[in-house]
N, C-alpha and C positions, 0 to 999 in steps of 0.2 A: 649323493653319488660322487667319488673319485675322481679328479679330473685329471687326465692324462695329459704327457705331452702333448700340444698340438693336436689336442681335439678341440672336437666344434661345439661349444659349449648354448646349448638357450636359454634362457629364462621365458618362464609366463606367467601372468598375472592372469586371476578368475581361475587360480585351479577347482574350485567345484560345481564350475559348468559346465555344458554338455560336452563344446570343445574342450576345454580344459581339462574335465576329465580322460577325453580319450587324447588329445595331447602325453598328459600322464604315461598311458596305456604304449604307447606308440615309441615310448624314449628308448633308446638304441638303434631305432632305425635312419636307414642314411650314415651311420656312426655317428650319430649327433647324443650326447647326452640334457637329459630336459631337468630343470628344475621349475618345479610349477608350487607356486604360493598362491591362498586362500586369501577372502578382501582381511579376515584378521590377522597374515604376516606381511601385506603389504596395500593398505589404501591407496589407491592410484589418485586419488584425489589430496593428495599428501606427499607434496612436493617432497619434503624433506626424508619420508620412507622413502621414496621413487631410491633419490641417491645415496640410501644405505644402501639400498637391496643391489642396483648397481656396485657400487663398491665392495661389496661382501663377496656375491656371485661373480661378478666380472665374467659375464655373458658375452658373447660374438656375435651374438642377436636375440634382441625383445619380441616376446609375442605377445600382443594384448588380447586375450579373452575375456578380460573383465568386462562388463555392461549389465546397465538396467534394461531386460526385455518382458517387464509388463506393458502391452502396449495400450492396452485400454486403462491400465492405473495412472499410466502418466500423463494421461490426461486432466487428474487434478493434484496430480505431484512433478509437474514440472521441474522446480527447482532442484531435483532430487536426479531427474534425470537425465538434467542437462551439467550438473556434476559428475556424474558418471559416463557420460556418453560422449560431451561436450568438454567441458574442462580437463577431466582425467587423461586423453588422449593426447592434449596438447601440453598438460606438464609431462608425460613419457616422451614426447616427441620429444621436446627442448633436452630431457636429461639426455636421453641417450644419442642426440646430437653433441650434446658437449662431450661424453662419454666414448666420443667415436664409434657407436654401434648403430645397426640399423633399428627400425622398428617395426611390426606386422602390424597391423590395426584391423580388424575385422568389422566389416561393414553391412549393410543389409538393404536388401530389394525394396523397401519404407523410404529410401530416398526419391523415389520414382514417384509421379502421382497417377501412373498404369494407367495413362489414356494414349498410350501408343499400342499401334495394330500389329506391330515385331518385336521380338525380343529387345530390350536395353541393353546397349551397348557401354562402353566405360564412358566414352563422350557426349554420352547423351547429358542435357542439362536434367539439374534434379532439382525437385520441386515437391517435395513431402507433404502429405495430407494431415500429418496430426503430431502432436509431441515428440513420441518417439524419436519418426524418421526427422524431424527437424533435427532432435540434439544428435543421431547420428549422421546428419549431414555435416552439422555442424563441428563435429568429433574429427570430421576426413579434414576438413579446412583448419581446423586448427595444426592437424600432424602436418599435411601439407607446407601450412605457414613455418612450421617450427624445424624442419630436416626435408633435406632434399634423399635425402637415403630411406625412403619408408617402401612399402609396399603394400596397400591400401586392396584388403578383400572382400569385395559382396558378395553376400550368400544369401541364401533364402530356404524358408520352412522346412528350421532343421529339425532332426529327430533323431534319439538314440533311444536305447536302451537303460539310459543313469537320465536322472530329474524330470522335469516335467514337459512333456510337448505332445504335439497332435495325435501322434500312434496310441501312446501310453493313455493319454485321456478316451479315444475311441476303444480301447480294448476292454478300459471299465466302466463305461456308459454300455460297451455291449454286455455286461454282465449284470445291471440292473433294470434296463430297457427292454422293451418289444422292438422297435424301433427307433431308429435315426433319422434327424432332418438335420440335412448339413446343404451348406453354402454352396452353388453349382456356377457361380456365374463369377468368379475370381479365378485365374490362373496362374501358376508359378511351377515350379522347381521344386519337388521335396526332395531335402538334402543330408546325407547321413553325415552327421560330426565327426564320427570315424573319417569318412572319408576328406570331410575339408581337412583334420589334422592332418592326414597322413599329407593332405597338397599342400598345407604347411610349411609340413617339415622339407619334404621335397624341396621345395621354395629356400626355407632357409640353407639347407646345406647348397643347392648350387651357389646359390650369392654370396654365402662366407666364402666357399673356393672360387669364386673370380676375383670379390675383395683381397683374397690372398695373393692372386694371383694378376693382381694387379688390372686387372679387366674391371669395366666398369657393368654393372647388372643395372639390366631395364625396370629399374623404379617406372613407381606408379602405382597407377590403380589396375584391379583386374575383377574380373567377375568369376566364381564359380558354382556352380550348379549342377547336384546329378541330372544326367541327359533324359531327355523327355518334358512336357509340360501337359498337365492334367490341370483338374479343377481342384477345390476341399472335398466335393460328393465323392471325385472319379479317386483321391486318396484315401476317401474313407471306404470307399466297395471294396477299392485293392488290398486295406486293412481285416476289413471282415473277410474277404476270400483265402486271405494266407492264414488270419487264425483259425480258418474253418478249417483247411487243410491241415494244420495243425492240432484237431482236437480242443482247439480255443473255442472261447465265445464267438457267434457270430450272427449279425441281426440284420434284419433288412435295413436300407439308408434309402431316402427320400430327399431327392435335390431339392431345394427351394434358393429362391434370390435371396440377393444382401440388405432390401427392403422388407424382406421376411425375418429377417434376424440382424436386428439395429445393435449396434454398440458404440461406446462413447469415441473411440477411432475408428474414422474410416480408415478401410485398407484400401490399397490399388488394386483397379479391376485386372490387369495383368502386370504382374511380376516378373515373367521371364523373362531369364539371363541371359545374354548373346556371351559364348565363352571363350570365341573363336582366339582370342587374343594374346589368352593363357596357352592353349595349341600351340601358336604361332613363335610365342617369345620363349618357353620353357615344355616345350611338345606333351603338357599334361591335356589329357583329356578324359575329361568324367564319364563316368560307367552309365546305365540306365539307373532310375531310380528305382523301378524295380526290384532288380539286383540288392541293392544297397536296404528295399525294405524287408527281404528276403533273410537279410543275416541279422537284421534288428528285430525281428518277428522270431527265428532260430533260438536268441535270447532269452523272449519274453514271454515266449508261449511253450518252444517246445521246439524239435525236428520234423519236419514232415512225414504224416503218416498216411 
């Protein structure tokens, strides 16, 4: 894309993730033009890409979507995913500190170890149960350490319509299955990638125009999550009821505990986001997840019949 005077130009790294792809999808909104690179036009774990791509693009703000989120493989590929999650973050940080740009860093609800009875807040200390959320804890402390210009997002159980997550696995397990036994005793936030892009971009264009405008923009960390908190059972019934109404497959689900169904990470027994603070400092505030599953089901199943 063309870069005009005195636009607000981004770059993002992991263009073929779920964010990154609707990052992609999203470019002209705000007036922000996006350029999104795949890990083969820029390894983030490769210092010396980071500042080609910076010098090529000469961006007004970094978005990192790149990460490793198998969370149950990195528990015996650690090293693998504290390269990407851990290291990656903080050679972007350092570049685009010296680069004079900010950075977005996308973070996740795995930093928590969900033995709190309310939603996580951004001050809450974090305390990760298993690889993953360690190298993405890790990942925040690093951008932290390396630029005081970041802006540090937790999200949690995203889902689109492009690569692999919970809706799209439920939709074809209901098509081979009689029934479902899913997980009832974890809670969180399912969160449509559309919709963290687009709080993204939001995000970015006010902070290039205060940066411009000589104003200083509330760095930090923030949380975002579509509004509501359900279980995995109560997002997988919600999954089978919209593709039912869509003519989709649809099969009974059967709560069972997290001792019912072991895997090599534990997750936290609650996830959910306190988001009050994104409200507060940039007046965004997230839709129902409903909503948000409503137009990713529109995609993948059909229109409502």
């Amino acid at each position: 894309m063309t870069r005009m005077t005195a636009s607000r130009h981004v770059l993002v790294t992991g263009a073929d993730g779920q964010v990154g792809t609707e990052l992609s999808a999203e470019s002209g909104a705000h007036g922000l033009s996006v350029t999104a690179l795949s890990r083969s036009l820029l390894d983030i774990t490769d210092a010396d890409a980071i500042a080609g791509a910076i010098a090529t693009h000469k961006p007004d703000i970094m978005i990192n979507a790149a990460a490793y989120t198998a969370v149950d493989k990195a528990e015996s590929e650690p090293e693998l995913a504290n390269a990407v999650n851990a290291r990656g973050p903080g050679l972007l940080a350092a570049a685009c500190d010296g680069a004079g740009i900010p950075l977005f860093q996308i973070s996740t609800d795995y930093v928590f170890d969900g033995s709190a009875t309310r939603a996580w807040r951004e001050d809450d200390p974090v305390n990760p149960l298993g690889v993953y959320g360690r190298s993405k804890a890790e990942g925040e402390a690093s951008v932290r350490r390396a630029t005081q210009r970041h802006i540090i997002l937790r999200t949690a159980w995203i889902f689109s319509a492009h690569g692999g997550n919970f809706v799209k696995t439920m939709l074809r397990l209901a098509g081979e299955r009689d029934r479902l036994s899913v997980v009832d005793d974890q809670l969180g936030n399912p969160t449509s990638a559309t919709d963290i892009a687009r709080t993204l971009l939001q995000l970015a264009a006010t902070c290039i125009d205060q940066v411009r405008a000589g104003e200083a923009p509330p760095w930090g960390t923030y949380h975002f999550g579509n509004a509501g908190v359900t279980s995995w059972c109560g997002f997988a019934r919600a999954i089978m009821e919209g593709s039912s109404r869509r003519g989709g497959p649809s099969v009974p689900v059967t709560p069972i505990t997290t001792a019912e169904y072991p895997t090599p990470a534990k997750r936290p027994a609650n996830s959910a986001l306190d988001c009050d603070k994104l409200k507060t400092n940039f007046g965004i505030e997230p839709r129902p997840w409903e909503f948000a599953l409503d137009d990713v089901l529109d995609q993948l199943v059909g229109p409502r019949v």
